[in-house]
N, C-alpha and C positions, 0 to 999 in steps of 0.2 A: 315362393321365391327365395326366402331364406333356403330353403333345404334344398333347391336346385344350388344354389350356390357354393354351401357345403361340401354336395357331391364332386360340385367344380373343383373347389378347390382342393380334396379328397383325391383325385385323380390327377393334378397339379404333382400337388407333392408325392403321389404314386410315381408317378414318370422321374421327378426329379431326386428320387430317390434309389429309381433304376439307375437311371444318368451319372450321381455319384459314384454308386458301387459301384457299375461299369468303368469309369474312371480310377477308381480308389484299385482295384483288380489288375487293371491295364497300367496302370504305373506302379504297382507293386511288381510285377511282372517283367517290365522293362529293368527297373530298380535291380532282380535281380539275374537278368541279363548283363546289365553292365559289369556289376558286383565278381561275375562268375570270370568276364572277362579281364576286367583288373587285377584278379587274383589270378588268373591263366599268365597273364603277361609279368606279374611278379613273379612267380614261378619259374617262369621261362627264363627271367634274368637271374636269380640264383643258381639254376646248371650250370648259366652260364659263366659265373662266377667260379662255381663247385669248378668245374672242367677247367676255367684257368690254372686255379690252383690245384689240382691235379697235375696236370701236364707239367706246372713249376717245380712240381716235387717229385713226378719224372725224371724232370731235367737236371734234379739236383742229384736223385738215387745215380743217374750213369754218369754224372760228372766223379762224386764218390768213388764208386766203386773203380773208374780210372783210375781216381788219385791214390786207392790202395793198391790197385794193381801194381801200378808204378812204383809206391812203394815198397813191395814187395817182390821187387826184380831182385835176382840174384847178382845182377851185374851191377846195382846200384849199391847192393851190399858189400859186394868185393870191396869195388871203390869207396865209402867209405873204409870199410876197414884196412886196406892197403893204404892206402892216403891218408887219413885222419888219427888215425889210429895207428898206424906203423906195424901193423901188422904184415907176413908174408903167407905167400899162400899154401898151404897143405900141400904134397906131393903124395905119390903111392909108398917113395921112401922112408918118409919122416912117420909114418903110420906103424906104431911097431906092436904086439900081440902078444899079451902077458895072460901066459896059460897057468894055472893054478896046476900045481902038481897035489899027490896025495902025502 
């Protein structure tokens, strides 16, 4: 009777020791299912970050490069320096060409 009982209980904690690990496996498992998905969805919102500020710095490089364009008109140049400057403008006349003799 003892040693049937033994056996019982023997096979008891056999089973409940399947029963755990089976558990302990299946939510380690899940665990890092989730784990894989929360870091997918981090991820995904830093591109999405990345990508903004990208694009802001896009928007800044062709803003730039307008405002150098522009500054770099020859018509804006004139005008300052006929305006601001009191400067007049070059003619083909006023250009004269001083050759070096021997």
């Amino acid at each position: 009777m003892h040693n049937e009982r033994e056996i019982i209980h023997g096979i008891v904690l056999r089973r409940l020791l399947k029963l755990t690990c089976f558990f302990a496996v299946f939510f380690f498992l899940l665990f890092c299912i989730a784990w894989q998905n929360m870091h997918m969805f981090t991820l995904a919102r830093k591109i999405e970050d990345l990508t903004r500020e990208r694009n802001a710095l896009e928007k800044s490089i062709y803003l730039k490069n307008m405002e150098l364009s522009s500054l770099q008109s020859r018509e804006r140049i004139k005008g300052i320096a006929t305006e601001e400057l009191g400067m007049i403008p070059v003619t083909y006349r006023d250009v004269k060409v001083i050759v070096y003799g021997e």
